[in-house]
TIRO-960262 format. One record per atom (N, C-alpha, C): residue number from 1; atom name; x negated, z, y. Coordinates in Angstrom, 3 decimals, decimal comma. Layout:
<dolos>
@num:NUM	atome:CA	x:X	z:Z	y:Y $
...
</dolos>
This chain:
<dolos>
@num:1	atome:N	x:2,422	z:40,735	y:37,530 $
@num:1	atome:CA	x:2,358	z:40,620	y:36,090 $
@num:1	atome:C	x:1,150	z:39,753	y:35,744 $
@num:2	atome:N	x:0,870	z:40,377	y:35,126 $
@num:2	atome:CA	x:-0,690	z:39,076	y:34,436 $
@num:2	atome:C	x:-0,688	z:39,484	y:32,597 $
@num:3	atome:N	x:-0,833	z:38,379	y:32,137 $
@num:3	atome:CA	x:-0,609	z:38,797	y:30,805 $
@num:3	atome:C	x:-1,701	z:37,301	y:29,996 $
@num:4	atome:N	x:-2,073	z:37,270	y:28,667 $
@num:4	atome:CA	x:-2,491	z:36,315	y:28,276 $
@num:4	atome:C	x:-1,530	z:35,026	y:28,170 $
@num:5	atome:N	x:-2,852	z:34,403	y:28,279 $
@num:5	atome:CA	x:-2,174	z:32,339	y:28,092 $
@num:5	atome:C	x:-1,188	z:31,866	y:26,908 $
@num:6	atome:N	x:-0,777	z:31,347	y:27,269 $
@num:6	atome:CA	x:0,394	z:31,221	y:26,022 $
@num:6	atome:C	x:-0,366	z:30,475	y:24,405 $
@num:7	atome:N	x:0,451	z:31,201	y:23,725 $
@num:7	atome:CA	x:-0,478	z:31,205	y:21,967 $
@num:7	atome:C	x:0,681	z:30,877	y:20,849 $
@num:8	atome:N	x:-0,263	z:30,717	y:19,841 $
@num:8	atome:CA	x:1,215	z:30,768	y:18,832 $
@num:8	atome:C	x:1,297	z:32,019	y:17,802 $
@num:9	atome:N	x:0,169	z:33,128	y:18,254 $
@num:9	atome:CA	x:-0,096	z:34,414	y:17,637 $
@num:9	atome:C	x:1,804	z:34,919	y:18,422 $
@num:10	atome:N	x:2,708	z:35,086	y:17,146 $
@num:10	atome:CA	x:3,811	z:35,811	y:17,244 $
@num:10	atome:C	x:3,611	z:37,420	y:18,008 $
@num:11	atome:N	x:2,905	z:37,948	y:16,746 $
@num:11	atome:CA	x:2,962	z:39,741	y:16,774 $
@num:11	atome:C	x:1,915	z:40,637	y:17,483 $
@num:12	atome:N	x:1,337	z:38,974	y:17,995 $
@num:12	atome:CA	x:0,160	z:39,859	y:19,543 $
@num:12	atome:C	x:0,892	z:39,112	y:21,025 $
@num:13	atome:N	x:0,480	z:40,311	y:21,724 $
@num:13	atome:CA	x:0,796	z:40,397	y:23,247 $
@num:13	atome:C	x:0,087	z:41,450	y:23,892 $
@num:14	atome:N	x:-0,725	z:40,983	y:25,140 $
@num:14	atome:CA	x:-1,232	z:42,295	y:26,039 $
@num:14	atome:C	x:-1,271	z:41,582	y:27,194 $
@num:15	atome:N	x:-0,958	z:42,664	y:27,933 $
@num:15	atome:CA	x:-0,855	z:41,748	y:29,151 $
@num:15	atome:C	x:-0,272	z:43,273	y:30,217 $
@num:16	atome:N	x:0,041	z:43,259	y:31,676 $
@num:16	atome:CA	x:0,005	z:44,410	y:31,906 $
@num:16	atome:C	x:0,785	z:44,148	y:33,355 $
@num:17	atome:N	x:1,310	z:45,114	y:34,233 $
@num:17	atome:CA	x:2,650	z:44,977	y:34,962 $
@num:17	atome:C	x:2,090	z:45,575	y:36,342 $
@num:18	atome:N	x:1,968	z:45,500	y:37,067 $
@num:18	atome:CA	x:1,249	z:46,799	y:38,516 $
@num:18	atome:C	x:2,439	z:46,593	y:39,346 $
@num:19	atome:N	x:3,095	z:48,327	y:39,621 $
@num:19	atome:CA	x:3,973	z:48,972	y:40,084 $
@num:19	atome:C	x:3,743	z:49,705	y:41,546 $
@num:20	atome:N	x:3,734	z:48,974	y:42,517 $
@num:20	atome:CA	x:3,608	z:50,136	y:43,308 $
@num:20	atome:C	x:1,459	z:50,564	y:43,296 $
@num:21	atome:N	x:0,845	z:49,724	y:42,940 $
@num:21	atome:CA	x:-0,085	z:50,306	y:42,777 $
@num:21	atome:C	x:-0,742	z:51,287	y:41,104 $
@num:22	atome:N	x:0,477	z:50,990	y:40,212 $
@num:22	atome:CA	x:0,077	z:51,921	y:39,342 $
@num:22	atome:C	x:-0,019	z:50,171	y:38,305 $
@num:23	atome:N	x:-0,685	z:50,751	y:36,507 $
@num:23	atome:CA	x:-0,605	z:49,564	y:36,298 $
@num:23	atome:C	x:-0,079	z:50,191	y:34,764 $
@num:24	atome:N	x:0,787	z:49,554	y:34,470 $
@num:24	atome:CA	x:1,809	z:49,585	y:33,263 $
@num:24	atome:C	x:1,216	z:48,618	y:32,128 $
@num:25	atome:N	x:0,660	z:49,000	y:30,741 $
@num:25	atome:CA	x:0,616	z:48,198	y:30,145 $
@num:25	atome:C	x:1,951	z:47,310	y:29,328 $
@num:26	atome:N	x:1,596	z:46,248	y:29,010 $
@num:26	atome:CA	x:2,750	z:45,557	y:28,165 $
@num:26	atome:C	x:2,027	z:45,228	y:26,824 $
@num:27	atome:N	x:3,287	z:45,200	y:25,354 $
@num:27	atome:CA	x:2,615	z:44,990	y:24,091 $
@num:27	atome:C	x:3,848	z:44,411	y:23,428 $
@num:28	atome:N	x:3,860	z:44,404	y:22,459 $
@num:28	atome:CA	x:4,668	z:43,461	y:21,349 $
@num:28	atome:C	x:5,868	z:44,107	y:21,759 $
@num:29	atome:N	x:5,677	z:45,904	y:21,811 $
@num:29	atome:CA	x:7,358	z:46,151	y:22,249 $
@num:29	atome:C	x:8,078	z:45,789	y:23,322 $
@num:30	atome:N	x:7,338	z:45,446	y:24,525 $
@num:30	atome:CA	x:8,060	z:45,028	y:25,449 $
@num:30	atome:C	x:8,643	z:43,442	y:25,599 $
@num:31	atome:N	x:7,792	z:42,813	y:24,379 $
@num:31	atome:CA	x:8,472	z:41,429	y:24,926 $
@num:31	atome:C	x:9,879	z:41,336	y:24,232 $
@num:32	atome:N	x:10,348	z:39,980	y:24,298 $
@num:32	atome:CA	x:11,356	z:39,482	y:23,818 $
@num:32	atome:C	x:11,201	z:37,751	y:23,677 $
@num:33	atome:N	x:11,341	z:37,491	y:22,307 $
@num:33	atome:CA	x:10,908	z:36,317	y:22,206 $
@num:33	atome:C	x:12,421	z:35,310	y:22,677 $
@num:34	atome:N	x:12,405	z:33,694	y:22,634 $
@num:34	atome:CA	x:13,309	z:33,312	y:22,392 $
@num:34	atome:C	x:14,291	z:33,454	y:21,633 $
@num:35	atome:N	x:15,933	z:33,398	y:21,752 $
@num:35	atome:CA	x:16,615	z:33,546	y:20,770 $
@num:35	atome:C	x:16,744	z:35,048	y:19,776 $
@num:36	atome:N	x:16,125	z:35,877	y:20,959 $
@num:36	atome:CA	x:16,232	z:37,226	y:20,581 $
@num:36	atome:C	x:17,588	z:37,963	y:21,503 $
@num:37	atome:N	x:18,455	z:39,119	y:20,840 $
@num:37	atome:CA	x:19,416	z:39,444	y:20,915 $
@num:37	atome:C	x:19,265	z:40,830	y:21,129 $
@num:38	atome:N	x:19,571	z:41,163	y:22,573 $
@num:38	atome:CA	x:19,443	z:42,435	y:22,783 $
@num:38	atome:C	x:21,199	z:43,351	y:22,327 $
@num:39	atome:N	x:20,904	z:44,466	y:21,250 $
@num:39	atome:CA	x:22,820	z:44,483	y:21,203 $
@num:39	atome:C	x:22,032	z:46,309	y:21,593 $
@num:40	atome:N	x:23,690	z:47,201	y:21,563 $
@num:40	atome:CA	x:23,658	z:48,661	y:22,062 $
@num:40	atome:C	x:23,105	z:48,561	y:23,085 $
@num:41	atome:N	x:22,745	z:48,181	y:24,175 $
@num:41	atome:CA	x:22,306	z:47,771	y:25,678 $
@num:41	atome:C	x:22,751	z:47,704	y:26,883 $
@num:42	atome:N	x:23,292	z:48,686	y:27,596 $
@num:42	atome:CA	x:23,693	z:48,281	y:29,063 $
@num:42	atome:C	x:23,165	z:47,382	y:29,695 $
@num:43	atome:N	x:21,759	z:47,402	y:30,296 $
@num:43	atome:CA	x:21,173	z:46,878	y:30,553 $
@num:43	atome:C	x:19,976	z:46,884	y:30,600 $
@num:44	atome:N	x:19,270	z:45,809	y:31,174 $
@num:44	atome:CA	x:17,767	z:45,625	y:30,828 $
@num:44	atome:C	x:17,109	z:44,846	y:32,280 $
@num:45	atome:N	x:16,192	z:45,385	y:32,488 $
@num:45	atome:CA	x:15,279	z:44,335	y:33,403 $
@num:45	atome:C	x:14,413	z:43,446	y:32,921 $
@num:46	atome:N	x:13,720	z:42,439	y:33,121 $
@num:46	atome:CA	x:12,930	z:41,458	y:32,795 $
@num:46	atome:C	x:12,400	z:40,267	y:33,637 $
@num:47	atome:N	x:11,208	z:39,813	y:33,114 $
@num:47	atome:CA	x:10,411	z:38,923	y:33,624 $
@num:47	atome:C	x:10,270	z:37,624	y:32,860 $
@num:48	atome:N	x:10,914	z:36,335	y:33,139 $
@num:48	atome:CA	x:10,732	z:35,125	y:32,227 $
@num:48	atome:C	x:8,924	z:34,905	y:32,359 $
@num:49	atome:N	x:8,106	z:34,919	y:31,161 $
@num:49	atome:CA	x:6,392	z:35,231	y:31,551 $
@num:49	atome:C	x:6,241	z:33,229	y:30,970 $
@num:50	atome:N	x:6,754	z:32,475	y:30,222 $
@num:50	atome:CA	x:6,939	z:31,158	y:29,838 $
@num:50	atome:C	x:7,876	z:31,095	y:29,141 $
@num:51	atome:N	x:7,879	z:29,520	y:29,762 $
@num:51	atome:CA	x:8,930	z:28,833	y:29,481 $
@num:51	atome:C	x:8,871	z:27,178	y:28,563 $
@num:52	atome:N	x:9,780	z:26,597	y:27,949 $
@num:52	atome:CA	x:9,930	z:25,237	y:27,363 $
@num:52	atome:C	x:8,817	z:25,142	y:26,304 $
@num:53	atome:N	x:7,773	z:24,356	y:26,501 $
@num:53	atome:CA	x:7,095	z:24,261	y:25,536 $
@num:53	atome:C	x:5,553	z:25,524	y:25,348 $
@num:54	atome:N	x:5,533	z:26,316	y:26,164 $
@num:54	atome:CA	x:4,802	z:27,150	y:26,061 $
@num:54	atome:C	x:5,279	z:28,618	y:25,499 $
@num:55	atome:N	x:6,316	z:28,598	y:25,318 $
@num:55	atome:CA	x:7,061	z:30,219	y:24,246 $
@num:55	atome:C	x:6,098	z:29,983	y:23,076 $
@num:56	atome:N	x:6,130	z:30,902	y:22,953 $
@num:56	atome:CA	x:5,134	z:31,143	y:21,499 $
@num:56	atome:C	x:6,325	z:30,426	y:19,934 $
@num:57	atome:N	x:7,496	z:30,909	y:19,954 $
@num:57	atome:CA	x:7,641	z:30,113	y:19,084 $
@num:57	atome:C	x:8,080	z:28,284	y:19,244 $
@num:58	atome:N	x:8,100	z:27,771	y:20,318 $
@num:58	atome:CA	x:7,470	z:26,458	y:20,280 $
@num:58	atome:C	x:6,409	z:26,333	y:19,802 $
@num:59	atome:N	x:5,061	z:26,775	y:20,281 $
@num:59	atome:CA	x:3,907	z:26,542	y:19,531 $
@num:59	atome:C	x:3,988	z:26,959	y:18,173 $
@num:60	atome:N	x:4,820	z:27,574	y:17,750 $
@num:60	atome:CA	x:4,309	z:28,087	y:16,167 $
@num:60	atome:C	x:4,990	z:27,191	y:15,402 $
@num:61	atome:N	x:6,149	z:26,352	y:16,003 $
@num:61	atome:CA	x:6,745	z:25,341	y:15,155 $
@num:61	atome:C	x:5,770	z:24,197	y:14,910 $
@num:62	atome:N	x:6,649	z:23,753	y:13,609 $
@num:62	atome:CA	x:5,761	z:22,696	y:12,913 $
@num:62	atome:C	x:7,005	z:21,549	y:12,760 $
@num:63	atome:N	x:5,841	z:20,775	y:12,623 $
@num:63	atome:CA	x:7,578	z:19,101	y:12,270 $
@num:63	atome:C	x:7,121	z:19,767	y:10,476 $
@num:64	atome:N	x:9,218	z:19,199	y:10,680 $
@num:64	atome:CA	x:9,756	z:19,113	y:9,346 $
@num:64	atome:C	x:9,202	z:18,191	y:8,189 $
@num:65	atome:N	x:8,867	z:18,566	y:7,075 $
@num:65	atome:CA	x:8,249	z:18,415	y:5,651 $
@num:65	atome:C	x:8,907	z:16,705	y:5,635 $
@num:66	atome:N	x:8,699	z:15,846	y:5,342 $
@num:66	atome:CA	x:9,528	z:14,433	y:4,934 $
@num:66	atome:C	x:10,424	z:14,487	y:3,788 $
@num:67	atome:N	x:11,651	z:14,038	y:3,815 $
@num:67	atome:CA	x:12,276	z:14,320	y:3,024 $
@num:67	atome:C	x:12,257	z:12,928	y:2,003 $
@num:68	atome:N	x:11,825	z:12,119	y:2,641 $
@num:68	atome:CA	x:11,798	z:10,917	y:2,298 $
@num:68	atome:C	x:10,903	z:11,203	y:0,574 $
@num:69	atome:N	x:11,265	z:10,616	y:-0,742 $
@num:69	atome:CA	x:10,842	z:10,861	y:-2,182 $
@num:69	atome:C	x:9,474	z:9,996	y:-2,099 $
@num:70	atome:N	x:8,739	z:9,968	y:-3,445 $
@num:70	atome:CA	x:7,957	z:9,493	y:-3,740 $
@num:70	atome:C	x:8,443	z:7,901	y:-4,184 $
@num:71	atome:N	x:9,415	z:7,802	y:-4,839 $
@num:71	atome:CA	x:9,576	z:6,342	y:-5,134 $
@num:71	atome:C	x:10,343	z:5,629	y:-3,970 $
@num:72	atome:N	x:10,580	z:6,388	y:-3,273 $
@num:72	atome:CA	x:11,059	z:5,588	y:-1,920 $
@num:72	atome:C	x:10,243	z:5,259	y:-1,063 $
@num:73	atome:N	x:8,847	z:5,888	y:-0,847 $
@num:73	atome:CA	x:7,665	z:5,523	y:-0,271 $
@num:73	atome:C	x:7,102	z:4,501	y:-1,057 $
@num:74	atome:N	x:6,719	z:4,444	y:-2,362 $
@num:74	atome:CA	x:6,385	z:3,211	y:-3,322 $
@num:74	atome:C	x:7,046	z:2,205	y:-2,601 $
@num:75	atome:N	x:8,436	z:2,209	y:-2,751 $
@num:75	atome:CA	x:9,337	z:1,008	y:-2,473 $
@num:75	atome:C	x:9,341	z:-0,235	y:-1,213 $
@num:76	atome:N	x:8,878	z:1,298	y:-0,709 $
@num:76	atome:CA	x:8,757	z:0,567	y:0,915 $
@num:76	atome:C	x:7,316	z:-0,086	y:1,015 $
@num:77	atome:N	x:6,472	z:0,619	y:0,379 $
@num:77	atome:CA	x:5,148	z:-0,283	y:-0,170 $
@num:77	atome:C	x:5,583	z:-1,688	y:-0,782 $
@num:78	atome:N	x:5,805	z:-2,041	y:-1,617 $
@num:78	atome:CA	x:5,912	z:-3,358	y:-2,442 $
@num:78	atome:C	x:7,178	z:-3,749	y:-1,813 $
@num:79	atome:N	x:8,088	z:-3,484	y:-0,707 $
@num:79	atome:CA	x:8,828	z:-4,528	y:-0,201 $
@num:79	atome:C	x:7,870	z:-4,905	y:0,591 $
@num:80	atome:N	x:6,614	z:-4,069	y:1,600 $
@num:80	atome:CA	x:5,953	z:-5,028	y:2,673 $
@num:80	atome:C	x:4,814	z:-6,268	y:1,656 $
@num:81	atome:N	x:4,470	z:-5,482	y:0,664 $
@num:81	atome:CA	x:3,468	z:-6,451	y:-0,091 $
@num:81	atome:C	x:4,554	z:-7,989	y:-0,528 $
@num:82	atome:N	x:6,016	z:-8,005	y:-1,020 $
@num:82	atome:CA	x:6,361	z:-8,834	y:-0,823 $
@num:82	atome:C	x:6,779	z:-9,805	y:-0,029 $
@num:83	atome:N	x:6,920	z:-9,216	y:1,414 $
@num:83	atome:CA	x:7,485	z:-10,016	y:2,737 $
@num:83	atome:C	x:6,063	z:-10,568	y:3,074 $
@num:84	atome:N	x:4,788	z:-9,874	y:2,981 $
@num:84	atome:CA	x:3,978	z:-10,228	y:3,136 $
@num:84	atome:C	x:3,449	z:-12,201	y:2,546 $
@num:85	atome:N	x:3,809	z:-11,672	y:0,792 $
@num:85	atome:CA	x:3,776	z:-13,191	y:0,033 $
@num:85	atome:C	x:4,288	z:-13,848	y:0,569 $
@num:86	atome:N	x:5,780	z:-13,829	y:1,136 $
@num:86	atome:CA	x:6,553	z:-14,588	y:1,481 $
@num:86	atome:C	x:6,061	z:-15,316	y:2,392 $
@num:87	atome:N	x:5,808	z:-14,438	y:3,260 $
@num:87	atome:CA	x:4,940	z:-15,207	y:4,681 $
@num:87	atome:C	x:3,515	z:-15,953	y:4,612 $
@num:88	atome:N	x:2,939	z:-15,771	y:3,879 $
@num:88	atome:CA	x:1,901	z:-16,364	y:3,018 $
@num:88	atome:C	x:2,174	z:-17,679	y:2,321 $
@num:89	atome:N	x:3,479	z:-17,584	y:1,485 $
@num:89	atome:CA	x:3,610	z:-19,113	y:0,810 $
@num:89	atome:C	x:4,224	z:-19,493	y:1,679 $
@num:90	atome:N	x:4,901	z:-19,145	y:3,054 $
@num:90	atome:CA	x:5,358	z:-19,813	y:4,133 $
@num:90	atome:C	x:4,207	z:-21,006	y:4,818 $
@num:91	atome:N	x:3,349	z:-19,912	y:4,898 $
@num:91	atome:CA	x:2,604	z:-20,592	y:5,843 $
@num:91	atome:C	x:1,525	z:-21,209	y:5,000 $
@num:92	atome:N	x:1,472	z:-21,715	y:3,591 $
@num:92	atome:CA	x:0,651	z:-22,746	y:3,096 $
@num:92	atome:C	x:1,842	z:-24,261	y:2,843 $
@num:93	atome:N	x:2,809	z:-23,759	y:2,471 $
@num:93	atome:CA	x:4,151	z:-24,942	y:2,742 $
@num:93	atome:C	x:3,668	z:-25,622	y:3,675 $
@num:94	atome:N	x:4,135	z:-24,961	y:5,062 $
@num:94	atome:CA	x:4,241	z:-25,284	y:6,097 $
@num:94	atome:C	x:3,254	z:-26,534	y:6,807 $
@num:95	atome:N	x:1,372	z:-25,757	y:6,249 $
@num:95	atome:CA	x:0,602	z:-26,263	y:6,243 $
@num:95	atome:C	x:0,707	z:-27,841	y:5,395 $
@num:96	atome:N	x:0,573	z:-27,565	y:4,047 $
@num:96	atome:CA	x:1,209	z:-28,433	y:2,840 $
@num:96	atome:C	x:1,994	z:-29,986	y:3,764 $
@num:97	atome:N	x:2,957	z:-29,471	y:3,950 $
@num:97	atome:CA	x:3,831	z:-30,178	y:4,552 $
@num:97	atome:C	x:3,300	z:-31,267	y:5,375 $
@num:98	atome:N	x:2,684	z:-30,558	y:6,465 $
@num:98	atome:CA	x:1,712	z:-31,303	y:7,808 $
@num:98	atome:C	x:0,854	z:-32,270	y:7,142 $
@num:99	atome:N	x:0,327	z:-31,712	y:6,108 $
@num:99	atome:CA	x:-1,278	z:-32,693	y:5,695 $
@num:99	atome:C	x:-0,429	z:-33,884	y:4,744 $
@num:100	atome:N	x:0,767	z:-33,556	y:4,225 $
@num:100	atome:CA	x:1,836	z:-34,834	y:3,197 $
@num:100	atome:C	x:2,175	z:-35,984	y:4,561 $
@num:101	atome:N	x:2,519	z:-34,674	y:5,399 $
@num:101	atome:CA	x:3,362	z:-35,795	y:6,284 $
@num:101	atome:C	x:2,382	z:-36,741	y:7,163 $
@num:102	atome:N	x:0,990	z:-36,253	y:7,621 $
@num:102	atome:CA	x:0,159	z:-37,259	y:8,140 $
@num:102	atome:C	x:-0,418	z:-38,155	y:7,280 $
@num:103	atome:N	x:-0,193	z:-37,785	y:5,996 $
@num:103	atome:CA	x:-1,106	z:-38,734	y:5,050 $
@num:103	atome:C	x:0,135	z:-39,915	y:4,621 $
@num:104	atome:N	x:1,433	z:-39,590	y:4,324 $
@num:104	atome:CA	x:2,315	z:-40,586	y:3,722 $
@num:104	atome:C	x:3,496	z:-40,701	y:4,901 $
@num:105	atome:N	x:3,179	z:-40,232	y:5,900 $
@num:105	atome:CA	x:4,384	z:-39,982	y:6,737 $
@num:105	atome:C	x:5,423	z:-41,588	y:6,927 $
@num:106	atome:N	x:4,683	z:-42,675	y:7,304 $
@num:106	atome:CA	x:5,291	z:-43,795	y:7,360 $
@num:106	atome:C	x:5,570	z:-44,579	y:5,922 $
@num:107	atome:N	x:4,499	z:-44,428	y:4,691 $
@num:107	atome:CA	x:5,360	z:-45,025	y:3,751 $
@num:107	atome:C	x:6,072	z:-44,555	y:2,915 $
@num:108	atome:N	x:6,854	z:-43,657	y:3,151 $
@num:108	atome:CA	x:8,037	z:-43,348	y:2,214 $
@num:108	atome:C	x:9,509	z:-43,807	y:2,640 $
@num:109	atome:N	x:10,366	z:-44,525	y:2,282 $
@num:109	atome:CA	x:11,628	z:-45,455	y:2,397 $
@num:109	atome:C	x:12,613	z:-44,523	y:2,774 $
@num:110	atome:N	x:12,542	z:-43,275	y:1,728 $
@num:110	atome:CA	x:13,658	z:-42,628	y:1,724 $
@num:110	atome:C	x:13,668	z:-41,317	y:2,663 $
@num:111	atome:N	x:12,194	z:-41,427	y:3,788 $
@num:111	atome:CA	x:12,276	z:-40,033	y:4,903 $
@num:111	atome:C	x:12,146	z:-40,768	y:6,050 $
@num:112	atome:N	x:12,911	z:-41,038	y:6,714 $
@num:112	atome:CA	x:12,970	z:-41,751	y:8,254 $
@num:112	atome:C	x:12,957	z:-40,653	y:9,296 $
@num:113	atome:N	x:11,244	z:-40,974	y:10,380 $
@num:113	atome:CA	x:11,340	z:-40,212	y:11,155 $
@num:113	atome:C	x:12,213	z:-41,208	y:12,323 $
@num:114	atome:N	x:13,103	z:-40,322	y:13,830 $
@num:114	atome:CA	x:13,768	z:-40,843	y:14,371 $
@num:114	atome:C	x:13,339	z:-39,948	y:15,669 $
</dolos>
């Protein structure tokens, strides 16, 4: 069997079968995609030609659309712009703090370091 490289073209296929020396072409009618249902059928012969992520409709899939809204994307915007402030007037406090406490650290009565 030799047939083309795996694609995400659905409704093309060529590719071709050698029997004994003779050579059989193959086309859209002979395949069978994933999740295809053979019914009225005794039986059938076949060749798995790919598999997992190389079936053509793997490649033709796409990720799902976001369901996620527009004001829920906003939202999630201006909660990081606020955690952001937060952490910002954190860390001038913090600072704040250091430059009070080396400058008055010993004369204040009512903050005892221990």
């Amino acid at each position: 069997v030799e047939c083309e490289k795996p694609n995400n073209r659905l409704y093309n296929f060529s590719g071709y079968i050698e029997i004994e020396g003779q050579k059989h072409s193959l086309g859209v009618k002979q395949v069978l995609l994933r999740g295809c249902i053979l019914k009225n059928t005794k039986w059938a012969l076949g060749f798995v030609i790919y598999t997992g992520s190389e079936t053509k409709l793997m490649q033709n899939a796409t990720s799902p659309p976001s369901k996620r809204t527009h004001v829920e994307r906003l939202m999630n915007k201006c909660l990081a712009g606020i955690f952001a402030c937060l952490v910002f007037v954190c860390f001038i406090g913090a600072v704040g703090s250091g430059i009070w406490t080396r400058v008055h650290g010993g004369k204040t009565w009512y903050l005892t370091q221990d």
